[in-house]
C-alpha positions as a Markdown table, in Angstrom:
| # | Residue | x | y | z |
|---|---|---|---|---|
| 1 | Unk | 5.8 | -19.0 | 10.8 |
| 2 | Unk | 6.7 | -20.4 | 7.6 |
| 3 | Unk | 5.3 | -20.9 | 4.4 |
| 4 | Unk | 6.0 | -24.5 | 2.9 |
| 5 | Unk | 5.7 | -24.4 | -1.0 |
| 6 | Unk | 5.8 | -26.6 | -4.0 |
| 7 | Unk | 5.6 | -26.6 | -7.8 |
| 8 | Unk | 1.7 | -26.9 | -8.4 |
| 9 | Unk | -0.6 | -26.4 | -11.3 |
| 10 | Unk | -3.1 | -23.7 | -10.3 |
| 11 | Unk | -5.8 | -21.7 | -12.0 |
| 12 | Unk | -9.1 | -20.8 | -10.6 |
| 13 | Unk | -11.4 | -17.9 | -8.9 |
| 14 | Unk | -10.5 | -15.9 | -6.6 |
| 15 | Unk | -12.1 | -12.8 | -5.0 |
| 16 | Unk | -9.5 | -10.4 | -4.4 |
| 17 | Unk | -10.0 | -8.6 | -1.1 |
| 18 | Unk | -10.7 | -4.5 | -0.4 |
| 19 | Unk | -8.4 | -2.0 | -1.1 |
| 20 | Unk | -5.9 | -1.3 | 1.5 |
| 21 | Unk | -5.3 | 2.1 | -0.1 |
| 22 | Unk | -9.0 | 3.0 | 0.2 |
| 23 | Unk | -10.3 | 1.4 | 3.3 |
| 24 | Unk | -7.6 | 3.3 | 5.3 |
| 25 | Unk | -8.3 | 6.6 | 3.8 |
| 26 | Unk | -11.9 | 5.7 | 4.3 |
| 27 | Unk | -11.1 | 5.1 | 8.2 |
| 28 | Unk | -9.7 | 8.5 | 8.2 |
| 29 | Unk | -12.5 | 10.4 | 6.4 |
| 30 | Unk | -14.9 | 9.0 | 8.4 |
| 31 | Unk | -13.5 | 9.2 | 11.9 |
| 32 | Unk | -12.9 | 13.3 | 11.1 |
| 33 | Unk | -16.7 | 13.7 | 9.7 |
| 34 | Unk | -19.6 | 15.0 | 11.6 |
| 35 | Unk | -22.2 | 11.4 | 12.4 |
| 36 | Unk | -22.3 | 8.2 | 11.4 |
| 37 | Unk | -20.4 | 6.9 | 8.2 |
| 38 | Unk | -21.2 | 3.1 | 7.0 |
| 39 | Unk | -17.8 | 1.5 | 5.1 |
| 40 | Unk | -18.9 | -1.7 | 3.0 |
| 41 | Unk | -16.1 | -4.5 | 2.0 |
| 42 | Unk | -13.4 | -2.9 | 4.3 |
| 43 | Unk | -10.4 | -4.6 | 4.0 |
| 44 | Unk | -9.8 | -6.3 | 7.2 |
| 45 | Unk | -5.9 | -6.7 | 8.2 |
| 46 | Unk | -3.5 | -5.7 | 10.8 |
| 47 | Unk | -3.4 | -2.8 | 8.4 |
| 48 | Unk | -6.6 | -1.8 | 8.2 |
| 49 | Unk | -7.1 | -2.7 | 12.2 |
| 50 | Unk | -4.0 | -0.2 | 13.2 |
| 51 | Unk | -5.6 | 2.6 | 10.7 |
| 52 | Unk | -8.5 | 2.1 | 13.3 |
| 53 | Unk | -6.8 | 2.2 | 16.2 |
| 54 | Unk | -5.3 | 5.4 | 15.3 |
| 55 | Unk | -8.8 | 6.9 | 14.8 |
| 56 | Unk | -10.1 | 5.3 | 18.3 |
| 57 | Unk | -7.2 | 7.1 | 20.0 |
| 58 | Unk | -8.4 | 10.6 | 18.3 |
| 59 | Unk | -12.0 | 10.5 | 19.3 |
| 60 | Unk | -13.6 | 8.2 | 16.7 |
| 61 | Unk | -15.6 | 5.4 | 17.6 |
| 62 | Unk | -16.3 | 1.8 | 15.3 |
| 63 | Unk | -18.7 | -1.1 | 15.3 |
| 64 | Unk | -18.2 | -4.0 | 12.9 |
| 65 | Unk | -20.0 | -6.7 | 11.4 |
| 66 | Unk | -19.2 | -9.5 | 9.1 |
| 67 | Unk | -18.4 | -7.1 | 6.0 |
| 68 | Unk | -19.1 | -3.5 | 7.2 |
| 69 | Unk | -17.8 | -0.6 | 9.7 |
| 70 | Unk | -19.7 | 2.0 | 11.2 |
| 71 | Unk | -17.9 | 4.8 | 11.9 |
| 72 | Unk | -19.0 | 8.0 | 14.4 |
| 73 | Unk | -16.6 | 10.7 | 13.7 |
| 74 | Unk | -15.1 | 13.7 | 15.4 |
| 75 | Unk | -16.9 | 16.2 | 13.5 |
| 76 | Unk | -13.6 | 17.6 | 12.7 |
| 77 | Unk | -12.2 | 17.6 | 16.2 |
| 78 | Unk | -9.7 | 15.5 | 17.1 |
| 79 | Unk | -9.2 | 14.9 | 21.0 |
| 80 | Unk | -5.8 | 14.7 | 22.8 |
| 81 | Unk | -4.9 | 10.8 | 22.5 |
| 82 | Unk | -4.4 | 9.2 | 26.1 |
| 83 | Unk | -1.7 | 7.1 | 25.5 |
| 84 | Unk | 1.4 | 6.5 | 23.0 |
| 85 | Unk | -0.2 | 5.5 | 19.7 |
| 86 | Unk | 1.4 | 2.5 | 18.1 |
| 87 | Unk | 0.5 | 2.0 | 14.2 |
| 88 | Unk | 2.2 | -1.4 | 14.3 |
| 89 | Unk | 3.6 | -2.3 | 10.9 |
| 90 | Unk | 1.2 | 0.7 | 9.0 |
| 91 | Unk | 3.0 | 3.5 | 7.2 |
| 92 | Unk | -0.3 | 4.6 | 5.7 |
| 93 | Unk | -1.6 | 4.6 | 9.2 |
| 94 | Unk | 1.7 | 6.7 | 10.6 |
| 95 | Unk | 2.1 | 9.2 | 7.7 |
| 96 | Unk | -1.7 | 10.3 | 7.6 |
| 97 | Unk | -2.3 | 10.2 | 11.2 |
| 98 | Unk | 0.5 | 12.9 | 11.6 |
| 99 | Unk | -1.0 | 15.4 | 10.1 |
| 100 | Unk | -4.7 | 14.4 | 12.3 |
| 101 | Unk | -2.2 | 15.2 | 15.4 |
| 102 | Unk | -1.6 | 18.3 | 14.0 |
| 103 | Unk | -5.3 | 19.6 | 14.2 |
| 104 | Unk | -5.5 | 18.6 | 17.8 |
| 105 | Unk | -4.5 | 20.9 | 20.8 |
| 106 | Unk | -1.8 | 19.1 | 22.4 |
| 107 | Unk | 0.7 | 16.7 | 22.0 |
| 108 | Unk | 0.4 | 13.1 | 20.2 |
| 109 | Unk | 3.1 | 10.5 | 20.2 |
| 110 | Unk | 3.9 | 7.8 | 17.5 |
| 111 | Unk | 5.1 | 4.8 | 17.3 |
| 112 | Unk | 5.5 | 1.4 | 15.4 |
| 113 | Unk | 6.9 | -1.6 | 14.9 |
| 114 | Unk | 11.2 | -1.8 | 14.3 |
| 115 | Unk | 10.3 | -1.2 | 10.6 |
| 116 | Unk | 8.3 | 2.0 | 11.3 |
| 117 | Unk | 11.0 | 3.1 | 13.5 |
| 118 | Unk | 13.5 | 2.9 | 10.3 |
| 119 | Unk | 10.8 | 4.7 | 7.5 |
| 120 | Unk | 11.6 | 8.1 | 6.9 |
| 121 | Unk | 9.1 | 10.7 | 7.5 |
| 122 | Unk | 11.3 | 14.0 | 7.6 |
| 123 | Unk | 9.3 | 15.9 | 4.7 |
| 124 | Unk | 6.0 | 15.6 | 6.2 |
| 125 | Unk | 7.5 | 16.7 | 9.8 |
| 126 | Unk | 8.6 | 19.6 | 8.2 |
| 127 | Unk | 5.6 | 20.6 | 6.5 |
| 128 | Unk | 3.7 | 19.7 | 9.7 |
| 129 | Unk | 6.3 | 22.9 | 10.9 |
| 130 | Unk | 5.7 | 24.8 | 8.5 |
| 131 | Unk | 2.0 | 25.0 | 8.7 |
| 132 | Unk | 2.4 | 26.1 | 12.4 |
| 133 | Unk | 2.2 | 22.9 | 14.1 |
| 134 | Unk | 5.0 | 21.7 | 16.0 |
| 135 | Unk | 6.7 | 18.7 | 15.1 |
| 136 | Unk | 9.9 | 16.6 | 15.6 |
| 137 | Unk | 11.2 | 12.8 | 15.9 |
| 138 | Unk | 12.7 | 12.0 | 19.5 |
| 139 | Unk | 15.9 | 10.7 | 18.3 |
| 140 | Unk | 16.1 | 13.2 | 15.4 |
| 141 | Unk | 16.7 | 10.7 | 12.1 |
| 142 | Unk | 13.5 | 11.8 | 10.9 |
| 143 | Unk | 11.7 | 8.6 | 12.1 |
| 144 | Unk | 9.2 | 7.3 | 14.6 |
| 145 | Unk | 9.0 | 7.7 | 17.3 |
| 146 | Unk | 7.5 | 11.3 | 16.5 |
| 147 | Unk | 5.8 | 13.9 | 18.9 |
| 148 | Unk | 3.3 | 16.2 | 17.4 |
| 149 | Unk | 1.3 | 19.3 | 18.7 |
| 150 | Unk | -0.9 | 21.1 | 17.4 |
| 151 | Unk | -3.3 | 23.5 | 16.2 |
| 152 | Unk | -1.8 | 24.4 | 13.1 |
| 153 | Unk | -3.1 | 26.6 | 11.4 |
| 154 | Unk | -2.4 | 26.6 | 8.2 |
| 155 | Unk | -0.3 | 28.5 | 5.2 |
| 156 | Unk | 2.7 | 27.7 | 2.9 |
| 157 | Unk | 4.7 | 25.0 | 2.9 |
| 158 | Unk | 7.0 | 22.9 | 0.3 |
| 159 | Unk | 7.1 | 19.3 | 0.3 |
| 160 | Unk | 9.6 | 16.6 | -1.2 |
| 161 | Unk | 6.9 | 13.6 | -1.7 |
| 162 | Unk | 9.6 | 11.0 | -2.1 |
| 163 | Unk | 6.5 | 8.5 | -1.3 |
| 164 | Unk | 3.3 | 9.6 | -2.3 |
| 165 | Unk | 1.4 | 9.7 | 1.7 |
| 166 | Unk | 3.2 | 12.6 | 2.5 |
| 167 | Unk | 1.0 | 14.4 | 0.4 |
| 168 | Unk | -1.7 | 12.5 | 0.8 |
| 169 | Unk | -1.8 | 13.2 | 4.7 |
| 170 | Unk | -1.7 | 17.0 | 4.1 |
| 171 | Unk | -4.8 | 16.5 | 1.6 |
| 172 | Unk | -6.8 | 14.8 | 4.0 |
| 173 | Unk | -6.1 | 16.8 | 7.1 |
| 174 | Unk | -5.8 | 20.4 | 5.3 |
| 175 | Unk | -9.4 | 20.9 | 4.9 |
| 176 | Unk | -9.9 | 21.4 | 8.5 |
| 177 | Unk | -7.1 | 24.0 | 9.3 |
| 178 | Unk | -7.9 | 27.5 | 10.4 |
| 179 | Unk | -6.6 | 29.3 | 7.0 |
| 180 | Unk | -5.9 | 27.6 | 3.5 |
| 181 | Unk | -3.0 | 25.5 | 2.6 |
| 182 | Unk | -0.6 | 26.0 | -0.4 |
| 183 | Unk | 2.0 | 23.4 | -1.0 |
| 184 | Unk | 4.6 | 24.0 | -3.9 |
| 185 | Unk | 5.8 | 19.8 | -4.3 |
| 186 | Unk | 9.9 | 19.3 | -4.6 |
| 187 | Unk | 8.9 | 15.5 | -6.1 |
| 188 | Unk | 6.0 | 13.1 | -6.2 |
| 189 | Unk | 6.2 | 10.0 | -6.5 |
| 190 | Unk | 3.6 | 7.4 | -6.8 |
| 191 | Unk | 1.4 | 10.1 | -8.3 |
| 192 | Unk | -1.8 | 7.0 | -8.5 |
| 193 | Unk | -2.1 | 6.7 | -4.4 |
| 194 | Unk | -2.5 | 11.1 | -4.4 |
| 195 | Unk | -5.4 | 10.1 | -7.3 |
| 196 | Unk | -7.0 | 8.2 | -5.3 |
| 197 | Unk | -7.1 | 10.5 | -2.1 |
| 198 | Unk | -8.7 | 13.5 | -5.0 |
| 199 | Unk | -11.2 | 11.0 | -5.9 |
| 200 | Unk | -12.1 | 10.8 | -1.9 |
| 201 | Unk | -12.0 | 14.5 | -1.8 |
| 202 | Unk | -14.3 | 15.2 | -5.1 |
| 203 | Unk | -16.5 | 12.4 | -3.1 |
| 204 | Unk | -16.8 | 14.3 | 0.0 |
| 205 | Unk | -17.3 | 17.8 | -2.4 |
| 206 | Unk | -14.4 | 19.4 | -0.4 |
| 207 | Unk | -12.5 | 22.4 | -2.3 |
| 208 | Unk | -9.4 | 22.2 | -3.5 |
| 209 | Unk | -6.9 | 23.2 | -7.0 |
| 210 | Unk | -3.9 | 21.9 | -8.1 |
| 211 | Unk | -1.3 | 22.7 | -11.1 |
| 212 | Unk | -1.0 | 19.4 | -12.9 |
| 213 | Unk | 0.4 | 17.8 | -9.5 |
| 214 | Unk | 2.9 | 20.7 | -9.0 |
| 215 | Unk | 1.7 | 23.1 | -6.4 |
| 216 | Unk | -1.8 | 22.5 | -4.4 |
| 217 | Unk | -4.2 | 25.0 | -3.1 |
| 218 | Unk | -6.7 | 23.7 | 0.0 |
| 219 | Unk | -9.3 | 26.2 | 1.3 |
| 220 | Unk | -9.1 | 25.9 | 5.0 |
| 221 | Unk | -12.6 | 25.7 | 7.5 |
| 222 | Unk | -14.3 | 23.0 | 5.3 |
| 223 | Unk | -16.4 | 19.5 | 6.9 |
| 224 | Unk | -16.5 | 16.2 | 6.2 |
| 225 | Unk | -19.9 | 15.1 | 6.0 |
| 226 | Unk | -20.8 | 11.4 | 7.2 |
| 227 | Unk | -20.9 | 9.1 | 4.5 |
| 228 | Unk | -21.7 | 5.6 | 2.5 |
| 229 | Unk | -19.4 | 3.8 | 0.7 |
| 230 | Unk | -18.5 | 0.5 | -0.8 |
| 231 | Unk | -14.6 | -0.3 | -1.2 |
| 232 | Unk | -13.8 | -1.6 | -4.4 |
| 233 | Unk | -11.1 | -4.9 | -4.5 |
| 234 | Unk | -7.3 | -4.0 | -4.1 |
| 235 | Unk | -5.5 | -4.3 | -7.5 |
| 236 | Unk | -1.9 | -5.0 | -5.2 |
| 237 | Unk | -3.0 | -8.0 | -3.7 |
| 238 | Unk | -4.4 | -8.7 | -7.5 |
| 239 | Unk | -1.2 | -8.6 | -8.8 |
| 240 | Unk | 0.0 | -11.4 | -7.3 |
| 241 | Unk | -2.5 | -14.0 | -8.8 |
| 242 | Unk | -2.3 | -12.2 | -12.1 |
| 243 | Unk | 1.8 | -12.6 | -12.3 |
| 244 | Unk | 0.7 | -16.7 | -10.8 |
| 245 | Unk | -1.3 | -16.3 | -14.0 |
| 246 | Unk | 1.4 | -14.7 | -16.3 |
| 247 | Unk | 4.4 | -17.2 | -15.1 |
| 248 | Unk | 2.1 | -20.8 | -14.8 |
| 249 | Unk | 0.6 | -20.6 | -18.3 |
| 250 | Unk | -2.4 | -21.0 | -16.6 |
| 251 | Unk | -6.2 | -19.0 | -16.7 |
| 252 | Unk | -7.5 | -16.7 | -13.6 |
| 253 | Unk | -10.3 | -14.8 | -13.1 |
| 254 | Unk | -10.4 | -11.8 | -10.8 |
| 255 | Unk | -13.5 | -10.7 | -9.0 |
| 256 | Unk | -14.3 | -7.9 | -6.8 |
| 257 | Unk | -12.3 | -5.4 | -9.0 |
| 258 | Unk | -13.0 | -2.0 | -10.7 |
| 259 | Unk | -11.3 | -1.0 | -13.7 |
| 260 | Unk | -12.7 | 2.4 | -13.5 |
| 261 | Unk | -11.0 | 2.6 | -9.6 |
| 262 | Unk | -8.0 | 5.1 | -9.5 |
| 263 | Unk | -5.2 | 2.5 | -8.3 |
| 264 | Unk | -2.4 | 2.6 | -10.5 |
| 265 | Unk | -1.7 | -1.1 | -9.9 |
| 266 | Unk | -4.6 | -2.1 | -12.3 |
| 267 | Unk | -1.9 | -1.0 | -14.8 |
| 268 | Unk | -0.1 | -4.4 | -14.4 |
| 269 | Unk | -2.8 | -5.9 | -16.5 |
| 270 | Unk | -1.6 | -3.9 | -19.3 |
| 271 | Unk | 2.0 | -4.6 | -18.3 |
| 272 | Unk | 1.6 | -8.4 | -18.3 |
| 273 | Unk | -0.6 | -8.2 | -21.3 |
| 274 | Unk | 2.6 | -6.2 | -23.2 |
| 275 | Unk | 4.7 | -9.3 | -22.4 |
| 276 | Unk | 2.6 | -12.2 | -23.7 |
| 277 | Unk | -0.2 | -12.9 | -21.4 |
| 278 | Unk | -3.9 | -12.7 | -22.6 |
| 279 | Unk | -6.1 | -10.5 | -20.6 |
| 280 | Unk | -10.0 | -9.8 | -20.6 |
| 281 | Unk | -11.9 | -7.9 | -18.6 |
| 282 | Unk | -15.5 | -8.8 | -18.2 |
| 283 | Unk | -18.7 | -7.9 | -16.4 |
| 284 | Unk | -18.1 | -10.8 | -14.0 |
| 285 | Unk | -14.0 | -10.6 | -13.5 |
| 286 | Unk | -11.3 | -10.4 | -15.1 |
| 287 | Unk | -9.7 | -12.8 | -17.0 |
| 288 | Unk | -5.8 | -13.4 | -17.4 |
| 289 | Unk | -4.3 | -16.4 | -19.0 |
| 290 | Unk | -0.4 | -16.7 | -19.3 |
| 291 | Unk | 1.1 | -17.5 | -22.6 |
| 292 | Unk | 5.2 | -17.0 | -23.8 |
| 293 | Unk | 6.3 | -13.7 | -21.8 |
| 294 | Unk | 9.2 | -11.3 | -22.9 |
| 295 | Unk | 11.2 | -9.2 | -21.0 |
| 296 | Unk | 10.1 | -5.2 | -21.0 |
| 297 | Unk | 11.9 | -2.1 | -19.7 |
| 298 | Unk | 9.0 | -1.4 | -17.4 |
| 299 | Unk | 8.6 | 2.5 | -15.5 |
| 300 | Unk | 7.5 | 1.2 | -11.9 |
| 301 | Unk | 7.7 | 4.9 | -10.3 |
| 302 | Unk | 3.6 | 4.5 | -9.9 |
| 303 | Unk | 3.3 | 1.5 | -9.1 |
| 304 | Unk | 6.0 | 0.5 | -6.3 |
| 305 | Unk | 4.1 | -2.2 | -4.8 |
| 306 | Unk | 4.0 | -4.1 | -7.7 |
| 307 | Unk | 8.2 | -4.3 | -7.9 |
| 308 | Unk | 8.4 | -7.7 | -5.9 |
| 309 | Unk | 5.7 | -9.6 | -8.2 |
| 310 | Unk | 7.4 | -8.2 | -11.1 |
| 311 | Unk | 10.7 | -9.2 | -9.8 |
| 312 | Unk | 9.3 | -12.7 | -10.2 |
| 313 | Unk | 7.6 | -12.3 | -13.5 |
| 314 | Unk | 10.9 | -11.0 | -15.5 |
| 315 | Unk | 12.8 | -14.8 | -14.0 |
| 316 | Unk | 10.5 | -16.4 | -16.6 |
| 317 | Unk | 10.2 | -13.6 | -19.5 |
| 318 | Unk | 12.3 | -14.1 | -22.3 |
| 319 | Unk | 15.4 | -11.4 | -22.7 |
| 320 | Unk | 15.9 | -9.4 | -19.9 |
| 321 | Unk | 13.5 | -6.9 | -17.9 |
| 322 | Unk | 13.8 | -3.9 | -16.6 |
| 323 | Unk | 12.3 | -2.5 | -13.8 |
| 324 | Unk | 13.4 | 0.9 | -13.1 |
| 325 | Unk | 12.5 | 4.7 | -11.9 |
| 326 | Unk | 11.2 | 3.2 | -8.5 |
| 327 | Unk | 13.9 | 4.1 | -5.7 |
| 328 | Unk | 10.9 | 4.9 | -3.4 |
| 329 | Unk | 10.6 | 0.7 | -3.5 |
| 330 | Unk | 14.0 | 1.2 | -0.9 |
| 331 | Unk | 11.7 | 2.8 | 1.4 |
| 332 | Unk | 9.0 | 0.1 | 2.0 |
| 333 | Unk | 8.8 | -2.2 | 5.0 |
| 334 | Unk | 12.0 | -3.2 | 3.6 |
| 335 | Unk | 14.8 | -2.0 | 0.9 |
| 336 | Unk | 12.2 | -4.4 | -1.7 |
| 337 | Unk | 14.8 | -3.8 | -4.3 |
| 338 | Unk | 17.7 | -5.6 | -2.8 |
| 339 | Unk | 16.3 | -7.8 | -0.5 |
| 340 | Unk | 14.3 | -9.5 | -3.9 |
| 341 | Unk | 17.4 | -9.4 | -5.6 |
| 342 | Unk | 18.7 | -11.2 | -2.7 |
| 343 | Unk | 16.3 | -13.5 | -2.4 |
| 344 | Unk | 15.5 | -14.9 | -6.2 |
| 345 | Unk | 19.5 | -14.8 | -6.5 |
| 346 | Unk | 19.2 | -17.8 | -3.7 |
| 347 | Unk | 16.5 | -19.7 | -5.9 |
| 348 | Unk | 18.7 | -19.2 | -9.0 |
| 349 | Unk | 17.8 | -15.7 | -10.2 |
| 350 | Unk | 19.9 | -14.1 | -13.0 |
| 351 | Unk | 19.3 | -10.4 | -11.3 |
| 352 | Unk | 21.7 | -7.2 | -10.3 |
| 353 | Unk | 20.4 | -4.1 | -8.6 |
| 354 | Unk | 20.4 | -0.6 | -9.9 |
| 355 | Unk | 19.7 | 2.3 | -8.0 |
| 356 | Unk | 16.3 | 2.3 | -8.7 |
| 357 | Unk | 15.0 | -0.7 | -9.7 |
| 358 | Unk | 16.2 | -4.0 | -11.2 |
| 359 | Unk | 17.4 | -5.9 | -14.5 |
| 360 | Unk | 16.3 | -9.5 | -14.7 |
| 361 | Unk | 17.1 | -12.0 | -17.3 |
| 362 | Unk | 15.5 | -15.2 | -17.8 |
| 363 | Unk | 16.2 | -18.0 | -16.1 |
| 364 | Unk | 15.0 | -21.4 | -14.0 |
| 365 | Unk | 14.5 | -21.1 | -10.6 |
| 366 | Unk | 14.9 | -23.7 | -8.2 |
| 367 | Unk | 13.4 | -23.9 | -4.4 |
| 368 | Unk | 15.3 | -23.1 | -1.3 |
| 369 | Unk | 14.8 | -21.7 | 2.0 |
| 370 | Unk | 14.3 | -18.3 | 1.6 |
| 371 | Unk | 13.9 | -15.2 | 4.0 |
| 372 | Unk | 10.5 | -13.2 | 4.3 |
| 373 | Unk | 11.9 | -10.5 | 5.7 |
| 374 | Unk | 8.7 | -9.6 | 7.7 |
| 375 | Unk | 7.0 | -7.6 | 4.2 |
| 376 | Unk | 3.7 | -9.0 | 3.3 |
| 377 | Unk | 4.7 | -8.2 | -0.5 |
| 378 | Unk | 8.0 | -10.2 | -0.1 |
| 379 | Unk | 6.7 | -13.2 | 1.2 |
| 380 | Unk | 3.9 | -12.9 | -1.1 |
| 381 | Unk | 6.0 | -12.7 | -4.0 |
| 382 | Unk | 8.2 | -15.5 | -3.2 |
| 383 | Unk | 5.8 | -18.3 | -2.7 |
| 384 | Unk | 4.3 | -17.1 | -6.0 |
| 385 | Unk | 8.1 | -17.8 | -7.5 |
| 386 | Unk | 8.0 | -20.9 | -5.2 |
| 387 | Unk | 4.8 | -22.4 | -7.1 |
| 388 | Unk | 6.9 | -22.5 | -10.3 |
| 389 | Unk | 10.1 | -23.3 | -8.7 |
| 390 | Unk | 11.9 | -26.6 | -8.9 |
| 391 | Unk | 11.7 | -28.5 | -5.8 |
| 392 | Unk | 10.2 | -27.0 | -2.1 |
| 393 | Unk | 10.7 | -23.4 | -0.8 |
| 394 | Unk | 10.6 | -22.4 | 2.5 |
| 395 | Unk | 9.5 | -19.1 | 3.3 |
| 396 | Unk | 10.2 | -17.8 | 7.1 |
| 397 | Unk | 8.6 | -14.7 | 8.6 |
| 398 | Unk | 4.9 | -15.9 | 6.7 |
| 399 | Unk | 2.7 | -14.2 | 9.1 |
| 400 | Unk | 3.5 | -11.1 | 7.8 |
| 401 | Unk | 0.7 | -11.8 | 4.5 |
| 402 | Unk | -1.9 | -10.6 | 7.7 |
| 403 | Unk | -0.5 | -7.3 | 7.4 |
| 404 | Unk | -2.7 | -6.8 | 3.6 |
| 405 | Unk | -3.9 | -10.4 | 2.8 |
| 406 | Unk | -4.9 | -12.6 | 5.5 |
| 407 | Unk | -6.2 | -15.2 | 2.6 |
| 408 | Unk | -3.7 | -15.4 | 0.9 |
| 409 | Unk | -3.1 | -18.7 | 1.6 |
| 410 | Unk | -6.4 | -20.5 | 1.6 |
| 411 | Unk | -6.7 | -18.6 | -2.1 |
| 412 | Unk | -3.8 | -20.3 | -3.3 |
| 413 | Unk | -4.9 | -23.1 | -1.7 |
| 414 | Unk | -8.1 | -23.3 | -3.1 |
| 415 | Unk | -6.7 | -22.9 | -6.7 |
| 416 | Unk | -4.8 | -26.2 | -6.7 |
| 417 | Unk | -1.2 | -24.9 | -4.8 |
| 418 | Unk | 0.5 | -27.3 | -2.5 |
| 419 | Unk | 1.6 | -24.6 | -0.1 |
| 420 | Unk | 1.5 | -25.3 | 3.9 |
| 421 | Unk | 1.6 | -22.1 | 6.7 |
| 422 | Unk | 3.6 | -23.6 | 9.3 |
| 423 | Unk | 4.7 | -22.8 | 12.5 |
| 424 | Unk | 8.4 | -22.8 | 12.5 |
């Protein structure tokens, strides 16, 4: 499908959907408890659906309504999947569902879409060895497809956490080894998304120690106990309406979000609020106002997701920004990093590539067709660029906004933007 977008003035309301981050780890916590776990405001996406489906294949069993799951878990046993388990277009899904294959005794297979099947997850098969499970990719270039047996059992292991779910998958699975876990960590990156996983952790009251980030301790033979919970709104699908915001000139409010949430994306607010915009935060949203931006060298290394909406933010800063220390963002669905530099360079984009990250100077952009390139943030991103544009942009691969943000449009939409999903 395409998107169909044109220069529109838009400000408005919008309630920003649940955390992807959250509701996934959520899936997983609950379908690895002992009874019946109730998950309010779940983001529901192809995400959020294949974080599900990985759970169903383990054991786990779901009921839905209109805005809740209920989840009866595993009790901390994981069954033998039936089939091939194919996470779609979820690295979340992949990366902590590896580590659930590795408490189960016998073999699981993995499998996505052909972007899954290019994302690296070496370290964490590794680890997975090194903890006495057994582990390996079936074409051996440390991507899905990936077989896993277990039981491990437990012990020492390193880890180089180029992305930050690497980790994250040993901390949610660790608890329920034979023997205790002690991983010594090469590199984090992305050190938000392991925050909020500790937060779920403290909620659940299971044991653990860390040495500011560097080495982690897990005490093995703990439970997760069934539980309630409430997922708060997802500050990366925020981001997008607060850079519409930021560019336009224009007012937003932002409901459905917790400042006091982990996710290292609310810290765009203060980014955009360093380069011009206004920002409140009050008991009934947020608030964010554009007003005369200027470029920033900005340190994206926690907050990856936000380099495509940024991208577009520093074409209309005065100066030049900088977006750097983020060469995790070439690991995404796609290389984010060179395909937006790409792709703004097509609408008019004064941009160049470095390693890790990007420098952007000021300039007009003007519409075109551009490519989607199947990532939810990329396609995202560029319709915001296309609602400030000159002329129409044409947007191809659209359908992938379902993977995080299935109203996406209709938001937009409903805030005054002349922007069409079509089929192609």
């Amino acid at each position: 499908m395409i998107l169909r977008v044109k220069p529109s003035k838009v400000s408005g309301e919008v309630r920003i959907p649940g955390s992807k981050s959250h509701t996934i780890r959520s899936m997983f916590f609950a379908g690895l408890a002992e009874g019946r776990s109730t998950i309010g405001n779940p983001l529901v996406s192809n995400d959020s659906i294949s974080a599900v489906n990985v759970c169903k294949a383990f054991g786990a069993s779901y009921e839905e309504n209109e805005d809740s799951y209920f989840v009866n878990g595993v009790g901390g046993n994981p069954q033998i999947p039936e089939n091939v388990i194919d996470v779609g277009n979820s690295g979340t899904s992949l990366r902590l569902g590896l580590m659930t294959a590795a408490l189960v005794p016998g073999y699981t297979v993995f499998t996505g879409d052909y972007q899954i099947r290019r994302r690296q997850i070496g370290p964490l098969v590794s680890a997975i060895n090194n903890l006495g499970g057994e582990a390996y990719t079936t074409r051996g270039n440390g991507s899905a497809p990936v077989v896993v047996k277990g039981r491990a059992k437990g012990g020492f292991t390193t880890l180089d956490a180029v992305t930050s779910q690497y980790l994250s998958s040993i901390l949610v699975n660790a608890p329920l080894l034979e023997n205790d876990t002690h991983i010594e960590i090469t590199r984090l990156n992305e050190v938000p998304y392991v925050e909020i996983t500790l937060w779920w952790l403290d909620k659940l009251g299971i044991k653990y120690q860390h040495n500011n980030m560097k080495e982690f301790f897990i005490p093995g033979r703990q439970k997760y106990s069934n539980f309630e919970c409430i997922i708060p709104g997802d500050f990366s699908s925020a981001t997008f309406f607060m850079v519409l915001a930021a560019i336009t000139g224009q007012e937003f409010k932002l409901t459905n979000l917790d400042m006091s949430d982990p996710q290292g994306d609310k810290l765009v607010l203060s980014i955009l609020e360093d380069m011009g915009a206004k920002v409140s935060c009050k008991a009934d949203g947020i608030y964010i106002k554009g007003q005369t931006l200027k470029g920033r060298v900005i340190d994206m290394n926690s907050i990856p997701d936000a380099l495509p909406a940024m991208a577009v933010a520093g074409c209309f800063a005065q100066g030049e920004t900088r977006l750097v220390n983020v060469p995790q963002a070439r690991l995404k669905e796609t290389d984010r990093i060179n395909v937006m530099c790409t792709e703004l360079t097509k609408m008019g984009a004064d941009i160049e590539e470095l390693p890790d990250g990007l420098i952007i100077r000021e300039c007009s952009l003007k519409g075109c067709r551009v490519c989607g390139h199947d990532d939810h943030r990329v396609v995202m991103s560029l319709a915001i660029a296309g609602l400030k544009a000159q002329g129409e942009t044409i947007i191809d691969t659209a359908e992938a906004v379902n993977v995080t943000f299935p109203d996406f449009v209709d938001n937009i939409t409903n805030c005054g933007g002349d922007i069409q999903l079509l089929e192609e």
